[in-house]
C-alpha positions as CSV (number, residue, x, y, z in Angstrom):
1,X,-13.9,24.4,-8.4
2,X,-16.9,22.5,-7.2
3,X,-15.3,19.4,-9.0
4,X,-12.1,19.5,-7.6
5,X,-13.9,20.0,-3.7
6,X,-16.2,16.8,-4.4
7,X,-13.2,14.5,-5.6
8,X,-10.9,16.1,-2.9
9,X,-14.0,15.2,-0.4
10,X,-14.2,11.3,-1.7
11,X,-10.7,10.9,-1.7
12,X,-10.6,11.9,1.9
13,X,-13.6,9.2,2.5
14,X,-12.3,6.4,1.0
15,X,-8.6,7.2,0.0
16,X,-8.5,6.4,-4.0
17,X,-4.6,7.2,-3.7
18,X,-4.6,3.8,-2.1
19,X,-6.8,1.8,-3.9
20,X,-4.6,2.8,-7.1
21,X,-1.9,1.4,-5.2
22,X,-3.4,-1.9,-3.9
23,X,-4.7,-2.2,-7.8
24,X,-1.0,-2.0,-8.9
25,X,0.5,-4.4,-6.5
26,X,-2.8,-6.8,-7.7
27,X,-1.7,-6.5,-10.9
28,X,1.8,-7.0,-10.2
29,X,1.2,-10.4,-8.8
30,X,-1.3,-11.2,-11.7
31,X,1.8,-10.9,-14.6
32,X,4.3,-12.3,-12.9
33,X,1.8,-15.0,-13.3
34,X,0.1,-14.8,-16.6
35,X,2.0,-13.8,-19.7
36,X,-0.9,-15.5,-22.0
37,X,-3.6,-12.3,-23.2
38,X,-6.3,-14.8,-22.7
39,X,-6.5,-14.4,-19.1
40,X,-7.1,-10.2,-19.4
41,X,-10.7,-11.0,-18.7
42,X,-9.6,-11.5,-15.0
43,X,-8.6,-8.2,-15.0
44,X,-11.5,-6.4,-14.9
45,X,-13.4,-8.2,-12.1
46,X,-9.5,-8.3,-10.2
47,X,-9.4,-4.3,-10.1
48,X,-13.3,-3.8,-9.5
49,X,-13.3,-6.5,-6.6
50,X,-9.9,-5.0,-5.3
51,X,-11.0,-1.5,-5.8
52,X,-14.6,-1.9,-3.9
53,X,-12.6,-3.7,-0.5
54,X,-10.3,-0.9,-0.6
55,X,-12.5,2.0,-0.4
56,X,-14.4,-0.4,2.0
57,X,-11.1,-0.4,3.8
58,X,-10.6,2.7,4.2
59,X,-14.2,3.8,4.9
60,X,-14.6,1.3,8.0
61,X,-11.1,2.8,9.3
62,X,-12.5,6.5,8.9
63,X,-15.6,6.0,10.5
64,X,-13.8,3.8,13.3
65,X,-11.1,6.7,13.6
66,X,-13.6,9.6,14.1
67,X,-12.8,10.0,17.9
68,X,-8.8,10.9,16.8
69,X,-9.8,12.9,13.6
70,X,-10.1,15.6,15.2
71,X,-6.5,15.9,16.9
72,X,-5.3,15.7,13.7
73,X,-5.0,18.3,11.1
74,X,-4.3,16.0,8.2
75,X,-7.4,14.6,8.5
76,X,-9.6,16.9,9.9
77,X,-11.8,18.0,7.2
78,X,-13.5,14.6,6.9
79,X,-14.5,14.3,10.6
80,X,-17.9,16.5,9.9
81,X,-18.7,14.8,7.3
82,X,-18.7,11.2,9.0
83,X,-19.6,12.2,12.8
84,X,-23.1,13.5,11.4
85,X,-23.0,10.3,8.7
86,X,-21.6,7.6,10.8
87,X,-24.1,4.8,10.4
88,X,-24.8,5.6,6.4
89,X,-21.2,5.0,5.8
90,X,-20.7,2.3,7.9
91,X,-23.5,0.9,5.8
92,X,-21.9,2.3,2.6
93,X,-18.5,0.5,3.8
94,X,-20.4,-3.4,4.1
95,X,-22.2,-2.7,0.6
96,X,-18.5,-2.0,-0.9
97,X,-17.4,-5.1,0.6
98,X,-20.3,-7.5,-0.2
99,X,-19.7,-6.0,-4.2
100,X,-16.0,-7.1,-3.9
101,X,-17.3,-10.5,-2.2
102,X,-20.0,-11.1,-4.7
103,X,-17.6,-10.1,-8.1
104,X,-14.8,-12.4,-7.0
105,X,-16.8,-15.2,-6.1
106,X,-18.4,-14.7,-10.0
107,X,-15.7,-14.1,-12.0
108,X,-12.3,-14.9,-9.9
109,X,-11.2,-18.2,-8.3
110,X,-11.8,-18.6,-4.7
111,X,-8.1,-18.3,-3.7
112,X,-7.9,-14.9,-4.8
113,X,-11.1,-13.7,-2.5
114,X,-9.8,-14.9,0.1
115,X,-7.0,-12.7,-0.1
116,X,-8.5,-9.8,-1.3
117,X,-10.9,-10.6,2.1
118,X,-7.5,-11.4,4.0
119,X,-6.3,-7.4,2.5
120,X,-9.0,-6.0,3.7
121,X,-9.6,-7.8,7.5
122,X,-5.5,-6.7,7.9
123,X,-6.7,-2.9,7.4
124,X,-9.0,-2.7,9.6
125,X,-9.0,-5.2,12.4
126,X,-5.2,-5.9,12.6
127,X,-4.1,-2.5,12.0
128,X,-7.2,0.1,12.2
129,X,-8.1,-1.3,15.2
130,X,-5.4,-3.8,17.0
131,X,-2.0,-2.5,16.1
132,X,-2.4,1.8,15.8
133,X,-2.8,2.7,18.9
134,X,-1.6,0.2,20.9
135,X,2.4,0.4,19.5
136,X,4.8,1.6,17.2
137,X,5.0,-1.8,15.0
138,X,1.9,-0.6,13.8
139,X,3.1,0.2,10.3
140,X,5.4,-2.9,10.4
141,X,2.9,-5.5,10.9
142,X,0.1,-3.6,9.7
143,X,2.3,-3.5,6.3
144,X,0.9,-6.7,5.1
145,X,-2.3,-5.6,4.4
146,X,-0.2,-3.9,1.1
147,X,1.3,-7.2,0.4
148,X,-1.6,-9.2,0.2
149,X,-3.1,-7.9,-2.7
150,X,0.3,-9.4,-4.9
151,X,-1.1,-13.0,-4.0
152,X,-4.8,-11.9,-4.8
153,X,-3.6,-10.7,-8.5
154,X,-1.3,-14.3,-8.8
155,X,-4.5,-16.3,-8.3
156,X,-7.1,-14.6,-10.0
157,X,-7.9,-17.0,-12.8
158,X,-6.0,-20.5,-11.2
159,X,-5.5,-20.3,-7.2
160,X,-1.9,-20.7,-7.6
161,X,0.4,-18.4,-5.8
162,X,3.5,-17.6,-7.9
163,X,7.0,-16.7,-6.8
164,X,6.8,-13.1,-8.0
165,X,3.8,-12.4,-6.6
166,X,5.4,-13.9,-2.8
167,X,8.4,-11.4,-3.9
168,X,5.9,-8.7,-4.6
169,X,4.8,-9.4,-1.2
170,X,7.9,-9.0,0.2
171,X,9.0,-5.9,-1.6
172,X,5.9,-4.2,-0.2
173,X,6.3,-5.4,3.3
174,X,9.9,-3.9,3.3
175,X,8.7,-0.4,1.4
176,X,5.8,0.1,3.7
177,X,7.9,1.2,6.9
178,X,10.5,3.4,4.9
179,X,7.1,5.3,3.1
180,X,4.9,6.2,6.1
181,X,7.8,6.4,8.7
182,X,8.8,9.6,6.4
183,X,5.5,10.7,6.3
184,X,4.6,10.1,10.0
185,X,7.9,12.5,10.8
186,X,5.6,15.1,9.2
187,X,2.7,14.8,11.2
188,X,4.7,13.6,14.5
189,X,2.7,16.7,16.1
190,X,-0.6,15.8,14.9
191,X,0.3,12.0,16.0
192,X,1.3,13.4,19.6
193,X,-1.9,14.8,20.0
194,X,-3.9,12.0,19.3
195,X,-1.9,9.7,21.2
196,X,-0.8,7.5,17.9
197,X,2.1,5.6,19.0
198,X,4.0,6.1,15.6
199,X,7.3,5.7,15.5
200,X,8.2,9.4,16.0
201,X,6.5,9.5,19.0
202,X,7.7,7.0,20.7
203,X,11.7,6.7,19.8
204,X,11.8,10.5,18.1
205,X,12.4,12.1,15.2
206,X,16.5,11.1,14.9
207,X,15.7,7.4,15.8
208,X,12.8,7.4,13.6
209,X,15.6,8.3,10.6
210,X,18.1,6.0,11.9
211,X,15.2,3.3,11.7
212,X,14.1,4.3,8.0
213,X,17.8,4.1,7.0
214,X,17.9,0.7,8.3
215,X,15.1,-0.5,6.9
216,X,15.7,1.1,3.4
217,X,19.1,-0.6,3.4
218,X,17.2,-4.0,3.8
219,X,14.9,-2.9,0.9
220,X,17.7,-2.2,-1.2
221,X,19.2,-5.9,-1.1
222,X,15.7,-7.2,-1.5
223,X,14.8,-4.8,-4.5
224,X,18.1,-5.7,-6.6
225,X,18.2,-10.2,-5.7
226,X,16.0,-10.6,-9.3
227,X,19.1,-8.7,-11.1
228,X,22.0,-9.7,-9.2
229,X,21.0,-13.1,-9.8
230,X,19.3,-12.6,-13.7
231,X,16.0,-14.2,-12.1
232,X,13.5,-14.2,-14.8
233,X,10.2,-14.4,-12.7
234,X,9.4,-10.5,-12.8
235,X,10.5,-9.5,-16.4
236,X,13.6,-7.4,-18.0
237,X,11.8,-4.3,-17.6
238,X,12.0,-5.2,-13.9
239,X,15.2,-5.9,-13.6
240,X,16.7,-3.0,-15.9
241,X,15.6,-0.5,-13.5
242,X,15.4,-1.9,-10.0
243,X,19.2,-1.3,-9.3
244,X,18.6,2.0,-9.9
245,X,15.0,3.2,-8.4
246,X,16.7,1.3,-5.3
247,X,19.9,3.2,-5.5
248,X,17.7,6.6,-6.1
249,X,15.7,5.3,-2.7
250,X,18.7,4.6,-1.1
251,X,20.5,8.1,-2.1
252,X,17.3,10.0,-1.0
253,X,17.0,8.3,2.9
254,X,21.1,8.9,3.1
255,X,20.6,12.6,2.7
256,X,17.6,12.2,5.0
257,X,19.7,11.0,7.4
258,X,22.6,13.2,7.0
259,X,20.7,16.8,6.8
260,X,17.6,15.5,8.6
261,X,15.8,18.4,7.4
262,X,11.5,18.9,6.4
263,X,12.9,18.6,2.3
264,X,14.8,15.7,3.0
265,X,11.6,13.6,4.6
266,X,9.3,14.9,2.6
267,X,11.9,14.1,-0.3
268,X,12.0,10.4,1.0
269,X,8.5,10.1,1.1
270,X,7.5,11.4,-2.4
271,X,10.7,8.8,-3.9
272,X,9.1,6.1,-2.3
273,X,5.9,6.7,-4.1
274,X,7.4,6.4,-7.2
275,X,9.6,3.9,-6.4
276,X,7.7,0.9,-5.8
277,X,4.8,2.7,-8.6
278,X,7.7,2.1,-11.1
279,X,8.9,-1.0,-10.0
280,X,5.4,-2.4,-10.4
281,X,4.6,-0.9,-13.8
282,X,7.5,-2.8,-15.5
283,X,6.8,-5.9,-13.8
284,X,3.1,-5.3,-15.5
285,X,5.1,-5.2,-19.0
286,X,6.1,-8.9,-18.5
287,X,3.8,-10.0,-21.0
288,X,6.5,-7.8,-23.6
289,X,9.5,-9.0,-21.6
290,X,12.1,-11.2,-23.6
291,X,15.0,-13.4,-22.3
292,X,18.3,-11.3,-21.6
């Protein structure tokens, strides 16, 4: 369907997958904030200005990435589309960002652009251009460009920086490395080619899964501390499922590393999705939390 080609066509531009995600953590850090419904009128301008440097994110890396596209089958479709349009959507990318600039600076406080700005600078200098193809801590340093949108949601109505949102932060870091080291094992071929020093390219597959299992483990801890220790800062909702999603995680990268199979990554990598997506969406019903 011609619809389905056009979405299938912006997403590949300016990855909307994402930008739901970098909206999520935002919001995240905004309620383990604010439980007071006066401040949902930050909410709009938060997701719009977050929204706009994310696609402006991911447009600048595309268009900066055109010259590896093409090794790459994952990506491959889009590298037409931007070779013959480089300069219009290099131009398309600074009007995003200037959108996001101009919004927060209007409706948000001051702190919280800066981060978004922050978030969108560790995309694409530190990791687009600095980190990928230069080594395999690419996704491990690269990762807090995913973190810093928690602090951007905590300050978006006072500049203050709360604890959840720094353990937000955190939890993203750690998740980052498990998620695309699964889904880098998939496209270790495509990575290869294009001379992408990701993980699986440089230590292999089986080191790669050792790696994830290690760092999942370290998630796992991190993922449960608000339970184990009854901290209030991120809600019940949080903490009634977080032992779980992180024992489901944990389960899935175990039998990853046991069979070591395509289902088992593949498996990891579509957990981890929903994972940290679940984990986020009960911290945004704090507002309805109560004490335990």
């Amino acid at each position: 369907m011609p619809e389905a080609n056009l979405f299938s066509k912006i997403n590949n531009l300016v990855k909307i997958e994402i930008a739901f995600l970098v909206d999520l953590v935002a919001l995240g850090g905004f309620f383990s904030l604010s439980t007071n419904w006066s401040h949902l009128f930050y909410l709009v301008p938060l997701l719009i200005a977050g929204t706009f440097a994310s696609f402006s994110a991911a447009l600048f890396n595309n268009v900066y990435d055109i010259d590896i596209d093409g090794e790459m089958k994952r990506v491959s479709s889009r590298r037409g589309t931007i070779r013959e349009n480089r300069r219009k959507y290099s131009i398309i990318a600074l009007i995003m960002l200037v959108i996001s600039i101009i919004i927060g600076v209007l409706f948000l406080n001051i702190v919280s652009v800066i981060f978004i700005l922050l978030g969108f600078a560790s995309y694409v200098f530190l990791y687009t251009i600095f980190l990928k193809r230069r080594t395999d801590w690419n996704i491990v340093i690269g990762g807090v460009a995913g973190s810093l949108p928690a602090l951007a949601g905590s300050a978006a109505f006072s500049g203050v920086i709360s604890y959840g949102s720094l353990f937000i932060a955190l939890l993203v870091f750690m998740w980052t490395p498990t998620h695309f080291w699964s889904l880098s094992i998939k496209y270790v071929d495509d990575y290869r080619k294009a001379e992408i020093p990701m993980l699986p390219v440089t230590q292999g597959v089986d080191r790669t899964i050792f790696w994830i299992l290690v760092n999942t483990i370290i998630l796992f801890i991190i993922t449960i501390i608000p339970a184990i220790l009854n901290f209030p800062v991120l809600g019940i909702f949080y903490r009634l499922i977080s032992i779980p999603m992180a024992l489901f995680i944990l389960i899935s990268v175990i039998i990853l590393y046991n069979k070591r199979d395509e289902r088992s990554y593949k498996m990891v990598f579509s957990i981890s999705n929903f994972f940290l997506m679940f984990l986020l969406i009960a911290i945004c019903f704090l507002p309805f939390s109560f004490p335990l």
